[in-house]
GUKOL-507015 format. One line per 3 residues: number of its first residue (from 1); for each residue x, y, z of C-alpha. Coordinates in steps of 0.02 Angstrom, whole numbers, m for minus. Layout:
<sites>
NUM) X Y Z | ...
</sites>
This chain:
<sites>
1) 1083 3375 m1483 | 1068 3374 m1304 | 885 3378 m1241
4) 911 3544 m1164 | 982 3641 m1329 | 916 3679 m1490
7) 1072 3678 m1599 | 1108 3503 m1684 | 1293 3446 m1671
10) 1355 3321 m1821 | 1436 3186 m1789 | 1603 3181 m1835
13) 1619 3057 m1974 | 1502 3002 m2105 | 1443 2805 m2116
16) 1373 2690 m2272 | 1326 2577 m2147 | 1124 2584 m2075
19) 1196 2593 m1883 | 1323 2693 m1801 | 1390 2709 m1626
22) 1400 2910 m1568 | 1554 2926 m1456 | 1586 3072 m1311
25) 1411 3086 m1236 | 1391 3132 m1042 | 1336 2978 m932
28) 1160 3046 m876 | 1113 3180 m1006 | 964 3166 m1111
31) 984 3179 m1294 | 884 3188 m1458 | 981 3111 m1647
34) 919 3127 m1830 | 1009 3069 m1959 | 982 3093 m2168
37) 1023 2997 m2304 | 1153 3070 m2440 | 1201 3033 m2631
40) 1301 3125 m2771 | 1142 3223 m2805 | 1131 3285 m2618
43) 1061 3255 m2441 | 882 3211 m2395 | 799 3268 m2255
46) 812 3213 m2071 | 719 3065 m1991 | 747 3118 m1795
49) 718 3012 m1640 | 546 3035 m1565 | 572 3038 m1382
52) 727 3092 m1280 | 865 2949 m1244 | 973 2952 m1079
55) 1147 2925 m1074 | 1194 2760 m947 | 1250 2581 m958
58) 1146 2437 m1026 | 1029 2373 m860 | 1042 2195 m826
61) 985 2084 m676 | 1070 2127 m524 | 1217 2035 m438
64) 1174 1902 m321 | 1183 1984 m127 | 1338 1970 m11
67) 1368 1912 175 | 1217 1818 181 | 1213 1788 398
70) 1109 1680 507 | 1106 1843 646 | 977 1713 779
73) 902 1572 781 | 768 1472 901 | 669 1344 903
76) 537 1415 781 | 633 1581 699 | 796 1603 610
79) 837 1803 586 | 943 1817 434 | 1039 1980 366
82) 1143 2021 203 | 1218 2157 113 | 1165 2221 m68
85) 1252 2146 m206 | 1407 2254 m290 | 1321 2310 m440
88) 1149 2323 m453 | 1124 2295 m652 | 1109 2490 m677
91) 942 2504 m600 | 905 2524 m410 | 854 2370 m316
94) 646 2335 m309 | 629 2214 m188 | 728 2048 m132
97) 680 1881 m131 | 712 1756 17 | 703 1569 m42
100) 737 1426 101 | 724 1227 63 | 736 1103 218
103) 884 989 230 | 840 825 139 | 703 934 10
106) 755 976 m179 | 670 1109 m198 | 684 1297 m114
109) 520 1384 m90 | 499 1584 m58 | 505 1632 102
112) 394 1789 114 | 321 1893 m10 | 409 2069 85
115) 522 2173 m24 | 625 2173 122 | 703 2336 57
118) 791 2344 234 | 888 2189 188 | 842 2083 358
121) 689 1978 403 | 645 1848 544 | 591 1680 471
124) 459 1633 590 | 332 1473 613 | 462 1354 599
127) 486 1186 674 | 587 1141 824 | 723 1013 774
130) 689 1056 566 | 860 1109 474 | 849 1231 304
133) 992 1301 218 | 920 1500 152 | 988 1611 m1
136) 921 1760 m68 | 914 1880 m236 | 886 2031 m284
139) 755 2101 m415 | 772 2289 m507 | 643 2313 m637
142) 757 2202 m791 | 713 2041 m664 | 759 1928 m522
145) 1005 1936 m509 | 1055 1778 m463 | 1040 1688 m290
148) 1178 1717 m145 | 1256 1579 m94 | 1183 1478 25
151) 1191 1475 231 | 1264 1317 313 | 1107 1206 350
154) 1040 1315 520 | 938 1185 640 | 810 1273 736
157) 840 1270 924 | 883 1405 1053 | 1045 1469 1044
160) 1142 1485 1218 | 1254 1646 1237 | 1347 1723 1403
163) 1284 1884 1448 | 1385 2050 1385 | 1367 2221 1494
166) 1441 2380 1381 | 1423 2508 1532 | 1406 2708 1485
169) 1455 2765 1656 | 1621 2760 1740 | 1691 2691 1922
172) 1645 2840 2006 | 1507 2973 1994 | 1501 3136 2089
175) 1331 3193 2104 | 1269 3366 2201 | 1128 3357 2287
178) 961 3367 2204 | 1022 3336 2045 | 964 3204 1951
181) 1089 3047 1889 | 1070 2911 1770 | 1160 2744 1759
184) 1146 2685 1593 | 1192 2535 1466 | 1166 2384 1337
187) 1176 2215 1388 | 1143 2046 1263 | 1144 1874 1289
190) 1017 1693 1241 | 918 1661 1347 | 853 1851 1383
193) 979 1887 1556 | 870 1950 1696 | 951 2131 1753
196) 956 2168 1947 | 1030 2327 2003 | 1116 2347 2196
199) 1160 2475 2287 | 1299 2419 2443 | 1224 2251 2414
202) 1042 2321 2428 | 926 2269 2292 | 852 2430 2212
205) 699 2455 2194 | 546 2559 2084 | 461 2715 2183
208) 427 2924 2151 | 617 2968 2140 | 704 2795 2078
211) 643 2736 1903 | 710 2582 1839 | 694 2548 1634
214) 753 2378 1561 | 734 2338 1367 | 796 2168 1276
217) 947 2267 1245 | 963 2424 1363 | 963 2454 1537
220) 926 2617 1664 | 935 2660 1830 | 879 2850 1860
223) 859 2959 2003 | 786 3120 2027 | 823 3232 2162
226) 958 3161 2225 | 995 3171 2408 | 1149 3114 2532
229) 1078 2950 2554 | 1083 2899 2375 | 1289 2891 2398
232) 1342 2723 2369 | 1419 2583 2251 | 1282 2547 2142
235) 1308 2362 2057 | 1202 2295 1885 | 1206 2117 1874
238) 1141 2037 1700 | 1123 1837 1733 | 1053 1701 1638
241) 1088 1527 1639 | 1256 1535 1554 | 1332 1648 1665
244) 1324 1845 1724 | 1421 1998 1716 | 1418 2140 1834
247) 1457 2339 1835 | 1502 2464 1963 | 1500 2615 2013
250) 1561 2706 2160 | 1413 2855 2173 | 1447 3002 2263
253) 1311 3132 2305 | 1403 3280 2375 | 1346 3439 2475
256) 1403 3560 2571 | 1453 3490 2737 | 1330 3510 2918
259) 1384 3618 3050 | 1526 3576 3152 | 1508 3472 3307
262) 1478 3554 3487 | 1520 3616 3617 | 1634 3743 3590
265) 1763 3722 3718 | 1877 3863 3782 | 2036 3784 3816
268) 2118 3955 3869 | 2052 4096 3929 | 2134 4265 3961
271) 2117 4443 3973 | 2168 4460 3786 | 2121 4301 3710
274) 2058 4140 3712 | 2091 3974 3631 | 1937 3877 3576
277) 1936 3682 3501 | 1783 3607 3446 | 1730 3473 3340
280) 1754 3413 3140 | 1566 3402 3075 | 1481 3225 3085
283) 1440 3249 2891 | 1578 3315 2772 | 1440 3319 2639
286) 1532 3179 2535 | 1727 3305 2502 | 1854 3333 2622
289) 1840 3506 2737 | 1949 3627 2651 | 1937 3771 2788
292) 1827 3828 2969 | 1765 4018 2960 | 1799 4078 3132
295) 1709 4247 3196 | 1673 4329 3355 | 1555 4439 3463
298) 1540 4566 3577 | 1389 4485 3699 | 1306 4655 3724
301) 1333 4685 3529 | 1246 4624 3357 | 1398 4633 3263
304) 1506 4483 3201 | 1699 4511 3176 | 1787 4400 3084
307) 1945 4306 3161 | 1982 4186 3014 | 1951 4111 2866
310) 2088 3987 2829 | 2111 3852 2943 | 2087 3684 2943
313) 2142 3631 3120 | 1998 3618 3242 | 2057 3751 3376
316) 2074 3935 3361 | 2145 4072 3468 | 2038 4191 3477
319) 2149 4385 3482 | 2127 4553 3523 | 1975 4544 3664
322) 1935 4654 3794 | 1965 4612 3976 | 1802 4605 4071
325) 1698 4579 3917 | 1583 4436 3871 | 1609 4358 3683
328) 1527 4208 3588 | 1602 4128 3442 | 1539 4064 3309
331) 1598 3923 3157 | 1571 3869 3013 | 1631 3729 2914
334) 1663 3742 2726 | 1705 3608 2583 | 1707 3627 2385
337) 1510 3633 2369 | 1472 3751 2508 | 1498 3821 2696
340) 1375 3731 2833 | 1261 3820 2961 | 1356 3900 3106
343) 1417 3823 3283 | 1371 3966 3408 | 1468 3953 3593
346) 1411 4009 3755 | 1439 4193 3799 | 1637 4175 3897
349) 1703 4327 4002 | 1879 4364 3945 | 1997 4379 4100
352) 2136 4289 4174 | 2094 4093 4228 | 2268 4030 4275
355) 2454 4079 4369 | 2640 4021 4380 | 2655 3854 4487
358) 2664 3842 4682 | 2851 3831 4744 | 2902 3636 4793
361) 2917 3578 4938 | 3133 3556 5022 | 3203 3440 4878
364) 3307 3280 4955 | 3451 3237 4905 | 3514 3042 4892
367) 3650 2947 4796 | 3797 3069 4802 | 3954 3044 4735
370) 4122 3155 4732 | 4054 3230 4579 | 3864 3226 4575
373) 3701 3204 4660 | 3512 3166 4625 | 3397 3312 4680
376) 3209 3230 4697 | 3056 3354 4745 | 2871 3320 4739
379) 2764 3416 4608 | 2673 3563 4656 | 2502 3638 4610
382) 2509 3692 4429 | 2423 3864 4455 | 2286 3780 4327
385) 2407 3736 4177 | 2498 3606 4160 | 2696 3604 4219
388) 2793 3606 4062 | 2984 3607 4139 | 3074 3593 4330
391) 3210 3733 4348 | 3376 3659 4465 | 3480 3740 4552
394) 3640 3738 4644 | 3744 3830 4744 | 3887 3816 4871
397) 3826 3843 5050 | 3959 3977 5094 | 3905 4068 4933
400) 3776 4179 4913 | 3747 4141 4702 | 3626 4011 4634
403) 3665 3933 4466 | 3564 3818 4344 | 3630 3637 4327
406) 3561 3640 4165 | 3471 3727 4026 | 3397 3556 3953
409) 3219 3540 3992 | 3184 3442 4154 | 2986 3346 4145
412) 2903 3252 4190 | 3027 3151 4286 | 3048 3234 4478
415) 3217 3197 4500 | 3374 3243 4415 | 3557 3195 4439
418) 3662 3336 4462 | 3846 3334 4374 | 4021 3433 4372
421) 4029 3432 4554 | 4193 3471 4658 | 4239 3346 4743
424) 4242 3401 4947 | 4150 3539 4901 | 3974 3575 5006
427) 3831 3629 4898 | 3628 3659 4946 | 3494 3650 4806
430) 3341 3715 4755 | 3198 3699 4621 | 3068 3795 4513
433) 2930 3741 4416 | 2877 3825 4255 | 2732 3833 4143
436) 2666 3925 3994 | 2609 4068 4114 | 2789 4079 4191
439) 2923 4031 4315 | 2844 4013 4493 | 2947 4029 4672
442) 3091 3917 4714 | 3080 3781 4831 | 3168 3809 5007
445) 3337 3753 4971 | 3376 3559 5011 | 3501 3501 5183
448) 3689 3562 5135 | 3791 3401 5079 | 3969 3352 5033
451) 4029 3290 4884 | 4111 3124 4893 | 4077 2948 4850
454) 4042 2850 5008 | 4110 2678 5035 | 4033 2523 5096
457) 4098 2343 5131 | 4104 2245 4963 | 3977 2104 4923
460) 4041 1932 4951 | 4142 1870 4809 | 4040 1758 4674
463) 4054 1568 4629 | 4213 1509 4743 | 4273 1339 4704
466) 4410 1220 4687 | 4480 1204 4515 | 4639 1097 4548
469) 4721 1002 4678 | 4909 927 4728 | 4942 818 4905
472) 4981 930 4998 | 4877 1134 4877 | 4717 1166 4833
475) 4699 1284 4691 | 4544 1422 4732 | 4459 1514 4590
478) 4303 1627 4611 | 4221 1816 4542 | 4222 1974 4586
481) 4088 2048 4709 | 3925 2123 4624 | 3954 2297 4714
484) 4125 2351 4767 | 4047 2468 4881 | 4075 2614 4782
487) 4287 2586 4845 | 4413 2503 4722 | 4436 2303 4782
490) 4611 2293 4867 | 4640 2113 4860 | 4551 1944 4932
493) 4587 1848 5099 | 4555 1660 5098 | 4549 1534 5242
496) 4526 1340 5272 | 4466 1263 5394 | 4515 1058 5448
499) 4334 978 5435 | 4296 945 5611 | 4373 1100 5688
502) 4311 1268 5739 | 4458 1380 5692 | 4479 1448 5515
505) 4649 1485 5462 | 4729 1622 5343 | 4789 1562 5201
508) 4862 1748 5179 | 4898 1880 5302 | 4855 2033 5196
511) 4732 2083 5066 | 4854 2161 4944 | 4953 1994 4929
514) 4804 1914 4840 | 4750 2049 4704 | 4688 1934 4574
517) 4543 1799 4612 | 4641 1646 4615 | 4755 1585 4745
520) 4844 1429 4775 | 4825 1381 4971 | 4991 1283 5023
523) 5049 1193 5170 | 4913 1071 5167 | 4912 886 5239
526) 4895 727 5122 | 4743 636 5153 | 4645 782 5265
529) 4478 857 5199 | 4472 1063 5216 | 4342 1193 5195
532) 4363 1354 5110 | 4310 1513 5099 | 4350 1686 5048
535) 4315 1885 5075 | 4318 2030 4963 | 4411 2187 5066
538) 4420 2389 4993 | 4441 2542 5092 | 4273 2526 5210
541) 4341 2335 5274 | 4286 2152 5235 | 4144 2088 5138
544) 4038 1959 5190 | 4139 1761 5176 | 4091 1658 5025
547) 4116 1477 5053 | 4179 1329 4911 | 4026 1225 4918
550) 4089 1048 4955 | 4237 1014 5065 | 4404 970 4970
553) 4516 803 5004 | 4711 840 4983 | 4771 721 4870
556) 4852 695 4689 | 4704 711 4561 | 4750 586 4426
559) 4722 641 4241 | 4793 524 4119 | 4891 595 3991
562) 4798 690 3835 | 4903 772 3705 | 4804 904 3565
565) 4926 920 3407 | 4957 1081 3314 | 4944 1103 3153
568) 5131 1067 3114 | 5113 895 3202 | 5002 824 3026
571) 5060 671 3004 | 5185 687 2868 | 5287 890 2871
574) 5369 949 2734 | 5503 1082 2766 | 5619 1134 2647
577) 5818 1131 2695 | 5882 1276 2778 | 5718 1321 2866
580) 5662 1287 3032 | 5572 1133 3102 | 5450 1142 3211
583) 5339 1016 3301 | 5231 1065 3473 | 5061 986 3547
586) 4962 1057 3692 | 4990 935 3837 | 4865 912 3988
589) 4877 787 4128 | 4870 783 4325 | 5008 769 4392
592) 5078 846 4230 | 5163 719 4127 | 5334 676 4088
595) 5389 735 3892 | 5510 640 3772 | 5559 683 3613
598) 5617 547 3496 | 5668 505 3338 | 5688 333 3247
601) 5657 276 3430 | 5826 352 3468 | 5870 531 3549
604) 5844 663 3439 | 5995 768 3352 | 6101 873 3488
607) 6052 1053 3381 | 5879 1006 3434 | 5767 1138 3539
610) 5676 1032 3661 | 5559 1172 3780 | 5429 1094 3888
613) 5296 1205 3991 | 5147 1180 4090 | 5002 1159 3958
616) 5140 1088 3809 | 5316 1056 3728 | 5407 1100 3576
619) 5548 1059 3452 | 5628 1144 3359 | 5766 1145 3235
622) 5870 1263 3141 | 5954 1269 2977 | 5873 1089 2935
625) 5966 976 2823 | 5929 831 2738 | 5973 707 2889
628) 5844 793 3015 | 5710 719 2897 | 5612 556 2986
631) 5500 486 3117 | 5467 608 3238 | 5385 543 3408
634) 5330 650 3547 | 5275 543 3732 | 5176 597 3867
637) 5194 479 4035 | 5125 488 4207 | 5061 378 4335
640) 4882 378 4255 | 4960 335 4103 | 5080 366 3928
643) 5020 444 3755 | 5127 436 3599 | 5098 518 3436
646) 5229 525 3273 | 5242 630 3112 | 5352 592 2979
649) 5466 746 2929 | 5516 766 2751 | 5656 875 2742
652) 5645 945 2556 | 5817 948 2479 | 5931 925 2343
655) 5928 745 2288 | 6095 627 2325 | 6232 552 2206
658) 6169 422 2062 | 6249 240 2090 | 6328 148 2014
661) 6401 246 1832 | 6472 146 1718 | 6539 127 1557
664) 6512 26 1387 | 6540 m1 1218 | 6695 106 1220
667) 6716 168 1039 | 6846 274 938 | 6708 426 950
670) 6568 369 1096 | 6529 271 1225 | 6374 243 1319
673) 6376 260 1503 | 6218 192 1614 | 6182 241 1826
676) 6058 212 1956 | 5953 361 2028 | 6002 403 2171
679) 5973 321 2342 | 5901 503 2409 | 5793 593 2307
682) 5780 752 2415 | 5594 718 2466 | 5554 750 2292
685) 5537 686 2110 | 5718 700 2003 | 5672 802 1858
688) 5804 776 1773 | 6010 690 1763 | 6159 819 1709
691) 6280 735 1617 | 6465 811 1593 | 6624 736 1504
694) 6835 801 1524 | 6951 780 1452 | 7095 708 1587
697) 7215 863 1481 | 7091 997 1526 | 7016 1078 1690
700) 6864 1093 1606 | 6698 985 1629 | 6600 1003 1459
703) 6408 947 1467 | 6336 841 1376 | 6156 821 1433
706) 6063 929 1566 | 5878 898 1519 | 5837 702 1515
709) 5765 603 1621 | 5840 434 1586 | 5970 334 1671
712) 6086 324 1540 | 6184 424 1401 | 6274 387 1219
715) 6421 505 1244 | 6458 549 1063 | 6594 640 976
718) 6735 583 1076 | 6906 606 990 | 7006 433 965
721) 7139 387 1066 | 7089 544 1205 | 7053 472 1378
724) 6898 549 1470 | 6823 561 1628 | 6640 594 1655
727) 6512 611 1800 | 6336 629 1807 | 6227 736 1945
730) 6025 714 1981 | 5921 873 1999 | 5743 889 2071
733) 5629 1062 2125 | 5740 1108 2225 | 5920 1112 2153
736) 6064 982 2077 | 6133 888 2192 | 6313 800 2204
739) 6408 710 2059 | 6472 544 2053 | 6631 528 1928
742) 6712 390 1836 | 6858 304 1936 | 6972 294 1807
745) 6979 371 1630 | 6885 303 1467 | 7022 293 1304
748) 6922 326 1164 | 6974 188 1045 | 6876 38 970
751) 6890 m107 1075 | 7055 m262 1025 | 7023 m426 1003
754) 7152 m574 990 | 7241 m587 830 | 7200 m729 705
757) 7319 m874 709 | 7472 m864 599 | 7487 m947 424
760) 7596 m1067 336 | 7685 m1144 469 | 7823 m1249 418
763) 8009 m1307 466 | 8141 m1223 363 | 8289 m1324 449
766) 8300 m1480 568 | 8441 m1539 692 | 8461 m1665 800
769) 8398 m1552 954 | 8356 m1427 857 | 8205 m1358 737
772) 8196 m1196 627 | 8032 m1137 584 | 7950 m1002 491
775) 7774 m940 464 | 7672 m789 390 | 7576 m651 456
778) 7403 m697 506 | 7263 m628 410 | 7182 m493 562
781) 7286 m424 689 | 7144 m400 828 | 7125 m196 795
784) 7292 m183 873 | 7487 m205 808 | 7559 m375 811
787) 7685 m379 958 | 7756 m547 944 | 7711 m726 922
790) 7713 m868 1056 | 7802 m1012 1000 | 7754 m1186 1083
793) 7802 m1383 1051 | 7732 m1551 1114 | 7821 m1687 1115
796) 7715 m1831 1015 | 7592 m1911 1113 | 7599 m1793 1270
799) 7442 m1713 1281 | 7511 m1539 1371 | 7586 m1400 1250
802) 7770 m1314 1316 | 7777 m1129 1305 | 7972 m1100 1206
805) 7956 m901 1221 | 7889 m768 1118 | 7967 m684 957
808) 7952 m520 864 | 7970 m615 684 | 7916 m719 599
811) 8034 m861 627 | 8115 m948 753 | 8250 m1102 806
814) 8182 m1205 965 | 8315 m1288 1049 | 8349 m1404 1183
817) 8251 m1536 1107
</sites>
């Protein structure tokens, strides 16, 4: 039964044993058991369990700890940490026990005699240089678990570590005034870092307001009451000898902002209103002014109006006063934490301070042309505010009706050019000045003019000189004048003058016959030295003479021959037949040099263009055939000397006849015919040989080959006994040219050969002058028919044979023996 209840619950099955194990108890519950004895006579009574047993797992020894750590060490401590083991043995953990043995002992020896509950102790009094390995266990009330497993041996010595900052503020603080702030954070490293704190590179220090708290692991800087002057980057530097770290903020202490700066100034000032401009405040109170509060007062009254709230420019007009009266104004400045004590003016009388502008003085008038002219006046007082526009106008003198010249602003400049005259026309003019008050009076108007463009003499002409000379011309080249004198240049005059004389000399009568600046001065002696010089003449007369610098001897200049080729004068020119040829070089020379075109060192072809000019020549030819190709030379001669240059011309054509066909090894159905390529190829590579056959019954030429590139053919599948002729052709890019054709025609048979010599020869009959013989056929006729058979006789002991005469049979009588 459970400790709790009084009712007994059996177990559920009976035992003869003296033990048995009761199943389906709660972990934790207390219970009571009795158990009785039984036989076949009955059941005895109960023997019950004196005290109370609690339901829970068997309790062992615990577990040996975990994560046994070495957390710092120095010269005479080691700090050590672990965790609890995983199972504690089924009772809670008493105490734990930390054993060490030094490196090079057997033994380990207890460390302390602390339960260290809190499962972390500092191992002190130990010996600088010593090295101990440590392990711990842990004890519940069964006993002592088993040990951890040992640290790696730990040598006692100061540990080194760089500093760490972890920071709890951020980059920037805003901070309103008289509020209290706090910069705070940990910081760790070995040796203990020493902690300085900055503000805009200031060190901070300790006093009523600033307090300054540093622990081995935290740091503080706090301020109470904080005022403008504590704005600032503030910077926390933790250094030891490894190293340092360093934090920042960016502090802020923000109020509202001090009045703005004085005096007030009254720009304007008017019957109605005033404008007024003052200052931004010399303190903004740490944020940006979001708006000036305006308002003004009567002088003689108490009472301030309001005029605005919502500006942020530093000027105001001030509406809706009272002419006569006297008003101060007054303004503040506002930001996000507050509006600043006021600016107050000085008392101002509203009334009128300024007026339109004073009329100008009588404008001139310069630089006039048939269609404009530039009107320039002084300025005139500005009746106390500045001029802001001129006002110009015009008007012809017998009129009576001014007009503007423009509506475009005219300022600051004090002189404008007047356009869209009428030419001949006479016009006066007059001008106004304006400002914001208004228009004033018009000047007196200026001195009546025409308008037309007036005309002066021309400037001299620019950079004369002598650019060529003959024996008996100079050639004169030069610029035009700077200024034409407002008149279109008619033409030039030039003289000479013989060096050593007084009188210059025309070279032309009239302006007009030398229009363009160049002129050729004729007439001239061989061997004399001139000087030159010329004038620029329009409408108003003759500029000023310019003079060639040095003097100039008449004579021949002497240039020997120079010759610059075009592009079709590359030393080798393809053109294709049909097309036009053509060759041309830039010539230069003094005197110019003779031209000859030749080719092959012979005259070129009749159909040949030959055009020669002052600075070159050229040749062409038409419709170009194969015989125009060659050695082109072009040469330049005169008394300085002779230039020649050549380029081959390639004259791209159909390719010539092959040489030479002939034929072999005549057969009954082929023969093989064989040719040289030909002795023009057409300026390009033969591609290929056409072969054709025909037979001498028929018109037709029948190919046999038009694709191969050797110089010889097996004509095949003649028919026997047929004659044929046959010709062959070359082609190349740029067609097929002629054939070349057997002389006489090809029989297709096999070829003959003599016939063997005749058997059995013997006399059949014999006279006194007379013999009769008789043979037989001979074995091979030769490939041809037997036609007869030469009968000859030697007389015995001659050495020569006598031709008798040739039979059809095969017998035959000599006589005259």
């Amino acid at each position: 039964r459970e400790s709790d209840h009084r009712a007994w619950t059996p177990v559920s099955y009976t035992v003869t044993r003296q033990n048995a194990t009761v199943q389906g108890l709660i972990e934790g519950k207390a219970y009571f058991f009795r158990i009785a004895a039984e036989n076949i006579i009955g059941m005895g009574p109960f023997t019950e369990t004196t005290k109370e047993i609690v339901i829970r797992d068997p309790i062992t020894v615990p577990d040996r700890p975990e994560d046994l750590e070495v957390k710092a060490v120095t010269k005479n401590s080691v700090t050590l940490t672990w965790n609890p083991p995983k199972y504690n043995g089924g009772s809670d953990i008493t105490m734990y026990v930390l054993e060490s043995r030094l490196i090079g002992k057997e033994k380990f020896h207890k460390v302390t005699k602390d339960k260290m509950l809190d499962r972390k102790y500092t191992v002190e009094g130990l010996k600088e240089g010593d090295t101990y390995e440590y392990r711990v266990s842990a004890c519940n009330i069964v006993g002592q678990g088993k040990p951890s497993f040992c640290t790696k041996p730990i040598t006692c010595k100061d540990e080194i570590a760089p500093p760490t900052l972890d920071l709890d503020f951020r980059d920037k603080l805003i901070v309103r005034v008289g509020e209290a702030f706090s910069l705070t954070g940990r910081y760790s490293g070995k040796p203990a870092p020493k902690v300085t704190w900055l503000k805009d590179d200031t060190v901070v220090k300790d006093d009523d307001r600033i307090k300054i708290k540093t622990t081995p692991t935290t740091l503080s800087l706090g301020i109470l009451k904080s005022v403008r002057e504590d704005s600032g980057k503030y910077c926390v530097t933790v250094e030891n000898s490894t190293g340092s770290r360093k934090g920042f903020c960016q502090v802020n202490v923000v109020d509202r902002p001090s009045p703005p700066v004085g005096p007030v100034i009254f720009d304007e000032v008017h019957k109605d209103h005033m404008v007024v401009s003052w200052k931004p405040p010399l303190d903004d109170g740490g944020s940006e002014i979001t708006n000036y509060i305006i308002e003004k007062k009567d002088a003689h009254k108490d009472l301030w109006m309001p005029v605005t709230s919502a500006t942020v420019k530093t000027t105001c007009k001030i509406p809706k006063l009272l002419e006569g009266r006297e008003y101060q104004i007054r303004i503040y400045a506002e930001n996000l934490y507050g509006i600043s004590d006021p600016l107050i003016s000085d008392e101002m009388k509203a009334k009128d301070r300024f007026r339109v502008p004073d009329a100008p003085e009588q404008p001139i008038i310069k630089d006039v042309t048939k269609d404009s002219a530039v009107v320039v006046w002084k300025k005139p007082y500005d009746g106390g505010k500045p001029i802001t526009n001129y006002i110009v106008e015009k008007k012809e003198t017998m009129s009576t009706r001014w007009v503007r010249v423009t509506r475009d602003p005219i300022f600051p400049s004090t002189q404008f050019k007047v356009p869209d005259l009428l030419e001949g026309c006479q016009y006066e003019f007059r001008v106004s000045a304006e400002n914001e008050i208004g228009i004033g009076d018009p000047s007196p108007p200026s001195k009546p003019i025409f308008a037309r463009d007036p005309i002066a003499k021309p400037s001299p002409p620019i950079n004369p000189e002598a650019v060529d000379k003959t024996k008996n011309s100079v050639d004169l080249s030069w610029q035009p004048p700077r200024h034409d004198g407002n008149g279109k240049i008619i033409g030039y005059l030039v003289e000479y003058q013989r060096v050593g004389d007084e009188e210059w000399k025309k070279a032309n009568l009239t302006a007009d016959s030398c229009p363009e600046t160049k002129y050729k001065v004729t007439g001239l002696t061989e061997g004399l030295t001139y000087k030159f010089r010329v004038k620029a003449v329009n409408a108003a007369g003759e500029s000023e003479p310019a003079y060639v610098p040095d003097p100039v001897e008449v004579k021949d200049r002497l240039e020997p021959p120079e010759l610059i080729l075009d592009a079709n004068m590359a030393r080798e020119q393809h053109v294709k037949a049909g097309d036009t040829l053509r060759l041309s070089a830039v010539i230069k020379g003094v005197p110019f040099p003779k031209v000859s075109w030749k080719k092959e060192d012979h005259e070129v072809s009749p159909k040949a263009d030959i055009e020669v000019t002052g600075v070159g020549s050229k040749l062409e030819i038409r419709n170009t055939v194969h015989e125009d190709g060659g050695i082109y030379s072009l040469t330049v001669e005169n008394p300085a000397g002779s230039k020649t240059v050549s380029v081959k011309v390639v004259v791209l054509d159909k390719p010539g006849p092959p040489r030479d066909l002939q034929v072999s090894e005549v057969r009954s159905d082929s023969c093989y015919l064989t040719w040289k390529e030909p002795e023009d190829d057409g300026g390009s590579v033969i591609t290929n040989y056409v072969v054709e056959r025909k037979d001498v019954a028929s018109a037709q030429w029948v190919a046999l080959s038009s694709t191969s590139k050797k110089r010889s053919h097996m004509a095949k599948y003649l028919m026997e006994g047929i004659q044929y002729l046959f010709r062959v052709a070359a082609e190349n890019q740029y067609g097929r040219g002629p054939y070349v054709e057997t002389l006489k025609p090809i029989k297709a048979i096999d070829p003959l050969h003599p016939p063997g010599p005749p058997k059995n020869l013997h006399h059949v009959d014999v006279d006194k002058t007379e013999v009769s013989l008789a043979w037989n056929r001979p074995d091979r006729d030769g490939g041809a028919e037997i036609t007869g058979y030469l009968v000859e006789y030697q007389e015995d002991g001659a050495d020569e044979w006598t031709k008798f005469q040739t039979v059809p049979m095969l017998d035959c009588v000599v006589t005259g023996l």
